[in-house]
KOLKOLLO-953399 format. One record per residue: x, y, z of N, C-alpha, C in turn. Coordinates in steps of 0.1 Angstrom, whole numbers, padded with zeros to 4 digits, always signed. Example, Ala and Ser with C-alpha at 12.3 -4.5 7.8 and 13.67 -1.06 7.14 Angstrom:
<atoms>
+0132-0057+0078+0123-0045+0078+0132-0033+0078
+0128-0022+0071+0137-0011+0071+0129+0000+0079
</atoms>
This chain:
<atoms>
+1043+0117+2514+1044+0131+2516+1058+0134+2522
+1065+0146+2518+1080+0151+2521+1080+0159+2533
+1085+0155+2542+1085+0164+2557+1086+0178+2552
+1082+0191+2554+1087+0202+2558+1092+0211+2567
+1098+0219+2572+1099+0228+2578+1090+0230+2592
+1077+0232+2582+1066+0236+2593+1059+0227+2596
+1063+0211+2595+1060+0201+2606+1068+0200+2618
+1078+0209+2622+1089+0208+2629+1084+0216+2642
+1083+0212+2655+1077+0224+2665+1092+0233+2665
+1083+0246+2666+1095+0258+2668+1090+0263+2683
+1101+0272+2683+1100+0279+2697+1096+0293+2691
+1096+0297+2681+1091+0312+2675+1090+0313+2659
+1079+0319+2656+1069+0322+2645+1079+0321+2632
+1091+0329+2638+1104+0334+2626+1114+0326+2623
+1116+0319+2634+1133+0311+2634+1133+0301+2646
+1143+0293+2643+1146+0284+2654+1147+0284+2667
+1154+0297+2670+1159+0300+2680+1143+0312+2694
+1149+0306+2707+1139+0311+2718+1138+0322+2715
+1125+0327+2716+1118+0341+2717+1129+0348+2733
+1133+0359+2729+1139+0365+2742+1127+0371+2751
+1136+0371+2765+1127+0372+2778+1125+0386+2776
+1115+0391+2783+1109+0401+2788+1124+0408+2792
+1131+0407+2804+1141+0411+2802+1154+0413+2798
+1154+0409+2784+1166+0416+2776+1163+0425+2773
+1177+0427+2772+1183+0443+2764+1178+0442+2750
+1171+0455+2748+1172+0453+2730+1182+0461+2724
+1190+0453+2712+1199+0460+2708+1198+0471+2697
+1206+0481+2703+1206+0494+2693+1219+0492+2688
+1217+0502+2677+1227+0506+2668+1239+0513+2671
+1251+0509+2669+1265+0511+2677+1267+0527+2678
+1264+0531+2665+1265+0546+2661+1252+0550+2654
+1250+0568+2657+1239+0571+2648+1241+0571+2635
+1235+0575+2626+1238+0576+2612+1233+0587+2610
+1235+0599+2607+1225+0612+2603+1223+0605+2587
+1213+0608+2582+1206+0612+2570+1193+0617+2568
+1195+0627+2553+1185+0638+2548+1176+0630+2541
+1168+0633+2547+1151+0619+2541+1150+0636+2531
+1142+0632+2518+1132+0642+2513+1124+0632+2507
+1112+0642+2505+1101+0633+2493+1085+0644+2496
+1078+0640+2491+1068+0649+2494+1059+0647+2509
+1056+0636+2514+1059+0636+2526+1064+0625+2533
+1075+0628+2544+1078+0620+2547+1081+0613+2562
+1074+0614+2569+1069+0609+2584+1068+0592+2586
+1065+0587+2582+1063+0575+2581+1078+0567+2575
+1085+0573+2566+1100+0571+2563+1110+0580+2576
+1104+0587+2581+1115+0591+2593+1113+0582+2606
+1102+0581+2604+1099+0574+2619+1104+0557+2619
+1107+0553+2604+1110+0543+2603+1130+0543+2606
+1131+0553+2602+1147+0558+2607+1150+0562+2617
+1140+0565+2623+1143+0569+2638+1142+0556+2651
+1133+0543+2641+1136+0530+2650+1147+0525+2651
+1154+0522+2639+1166+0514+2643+1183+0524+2642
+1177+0541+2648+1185+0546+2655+1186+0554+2643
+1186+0565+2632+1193+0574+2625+1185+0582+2628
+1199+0594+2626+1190+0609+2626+1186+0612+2619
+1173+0612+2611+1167+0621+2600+1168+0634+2600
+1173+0641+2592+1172+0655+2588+1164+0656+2572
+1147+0662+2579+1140+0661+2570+1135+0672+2567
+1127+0673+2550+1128+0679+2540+1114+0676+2532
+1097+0683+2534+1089+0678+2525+1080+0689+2522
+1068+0685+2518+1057+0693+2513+1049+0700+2526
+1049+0697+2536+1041+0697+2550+1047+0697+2560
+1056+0694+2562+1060+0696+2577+1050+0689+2588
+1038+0687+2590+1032+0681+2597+1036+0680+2610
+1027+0681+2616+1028+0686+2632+1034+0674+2643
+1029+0658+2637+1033+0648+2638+1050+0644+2638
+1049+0647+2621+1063+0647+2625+1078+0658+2628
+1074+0666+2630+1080+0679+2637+1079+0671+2655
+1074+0663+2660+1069+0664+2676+1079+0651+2674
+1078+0640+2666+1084+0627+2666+1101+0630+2666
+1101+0640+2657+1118+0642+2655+1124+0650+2672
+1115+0657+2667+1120+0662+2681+1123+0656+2696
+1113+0644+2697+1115+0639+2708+1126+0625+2705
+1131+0626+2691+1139+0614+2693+1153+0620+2684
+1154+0630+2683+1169+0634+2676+1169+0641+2663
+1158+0639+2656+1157+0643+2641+1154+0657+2645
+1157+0665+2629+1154+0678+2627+1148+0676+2614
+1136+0686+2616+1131+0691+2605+1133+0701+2598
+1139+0704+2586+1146+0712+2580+1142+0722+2569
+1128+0716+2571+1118+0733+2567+1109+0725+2552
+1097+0729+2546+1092+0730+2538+1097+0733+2521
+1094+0726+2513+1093+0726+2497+1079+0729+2494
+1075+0738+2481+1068+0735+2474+1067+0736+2461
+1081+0730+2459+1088+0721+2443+1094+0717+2448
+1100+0702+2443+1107+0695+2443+1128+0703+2434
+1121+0716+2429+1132+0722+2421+1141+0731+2432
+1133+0730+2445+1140+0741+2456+1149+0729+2463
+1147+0718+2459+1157+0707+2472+1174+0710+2469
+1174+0710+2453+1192+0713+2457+1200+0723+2467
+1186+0735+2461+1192+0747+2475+1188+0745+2481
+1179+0738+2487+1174+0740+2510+1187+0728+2508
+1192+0716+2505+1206+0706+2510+1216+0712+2510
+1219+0724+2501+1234+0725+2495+1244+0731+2513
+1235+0732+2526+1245+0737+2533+1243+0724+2544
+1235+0715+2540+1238+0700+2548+1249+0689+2541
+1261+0690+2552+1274+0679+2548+1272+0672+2539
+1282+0671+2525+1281+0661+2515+1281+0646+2517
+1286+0646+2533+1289+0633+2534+1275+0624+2540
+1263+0632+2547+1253+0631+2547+1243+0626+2534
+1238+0610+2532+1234+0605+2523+1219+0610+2524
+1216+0608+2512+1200+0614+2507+1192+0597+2507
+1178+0598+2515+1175+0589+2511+1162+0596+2509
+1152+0598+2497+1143+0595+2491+1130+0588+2493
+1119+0593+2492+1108+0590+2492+1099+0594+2482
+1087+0592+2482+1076+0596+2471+1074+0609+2469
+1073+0607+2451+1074+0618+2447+1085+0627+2435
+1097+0623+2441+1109+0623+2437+1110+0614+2429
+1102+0602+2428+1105+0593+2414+1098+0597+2400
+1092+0615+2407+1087+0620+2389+1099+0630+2389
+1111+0630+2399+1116+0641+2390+1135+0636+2393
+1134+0630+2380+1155+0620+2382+1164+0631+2376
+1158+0642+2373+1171+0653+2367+1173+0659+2381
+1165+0661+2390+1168+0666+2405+1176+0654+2413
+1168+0644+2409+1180+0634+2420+1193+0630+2413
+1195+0636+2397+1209+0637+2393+1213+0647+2395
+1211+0654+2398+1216+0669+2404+1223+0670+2419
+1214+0661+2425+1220+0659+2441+1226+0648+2442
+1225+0642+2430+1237+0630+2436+1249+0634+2430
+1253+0643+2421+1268+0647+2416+1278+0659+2435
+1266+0656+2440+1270+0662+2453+1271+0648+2466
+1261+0648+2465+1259+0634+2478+1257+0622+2473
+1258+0611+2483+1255+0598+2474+1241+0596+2479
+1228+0592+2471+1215+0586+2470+1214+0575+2477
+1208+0571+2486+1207+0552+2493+1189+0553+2478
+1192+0540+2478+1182+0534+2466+1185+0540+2454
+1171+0539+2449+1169+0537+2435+1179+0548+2426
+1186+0546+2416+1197+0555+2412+1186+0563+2401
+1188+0579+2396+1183+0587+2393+1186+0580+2375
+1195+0571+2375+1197+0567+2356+1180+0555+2357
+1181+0548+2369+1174+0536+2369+1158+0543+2368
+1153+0550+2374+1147+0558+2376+1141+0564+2363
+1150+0571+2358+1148+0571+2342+1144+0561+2335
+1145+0552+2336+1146+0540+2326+1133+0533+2331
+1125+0535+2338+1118+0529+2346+1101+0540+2341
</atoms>
């Protein structure tokens, strides 16, 4: 039989190295990042952006009372309600170009809108050609 890995005692579940003490610092992120989450709803993608420090400025079908309270208490803005996906170029067009779009469900039925916003802003993920093709 070939030794592996996980005959080896660790000090932690993930990696070699000691689990940190109760008292460290946890590290955050040096700078915020603002970006415009949209998708049909997206609370569960802000709040994941709001852990390792960005500002979401968000954009969905609901607004949800959840996440309206979450942004609020941690930096995000909620930037109002859709009900098409065909109104997002205009509710973005007065949030900074330099401000990246990142995408959620929903938006993967409609790539002539996220080609539309990306001849403006740049998209983090799936590109609006790949998307097509898919």
């Amino acid at each position: 039989m070939f030794p592996s890995s996980t005959d080896e005692a660790v000090e932690s579940s993930t990696s070699h190295e000691p689990e940190p003490s109760s008292t460290d610092t946890p590290v955050m992120p040096s700078t915020i990042r603002t970006v415009l989450v949209c998708g049909a709803s997206v609370r569960s993608l802000a709040e994941s952006l709001l852990s390792i420090g960005c500002r979401p400025l968000c954009i969905d079908f609901f607004g949800d009372r959840d996440l309206r309270h979450s942004l609020d208490l941690n930096g995000g803005q909620f930037l109002g309600t859709i009900k098409s996906f065909r109104e997002l170029p205009e509710r973005i067009a007065d949030v900074p170009a330099d401000v990246p779009l990142v995408w959620g469900g929903g938006l993967e039925n409609e790539p002539d809108i996220l080609e539309q916003i990306s001849v403006q802003r740049r998209i983090c993920g799936v590109s609006p050609d790949f998307v097509r093709r898919v």
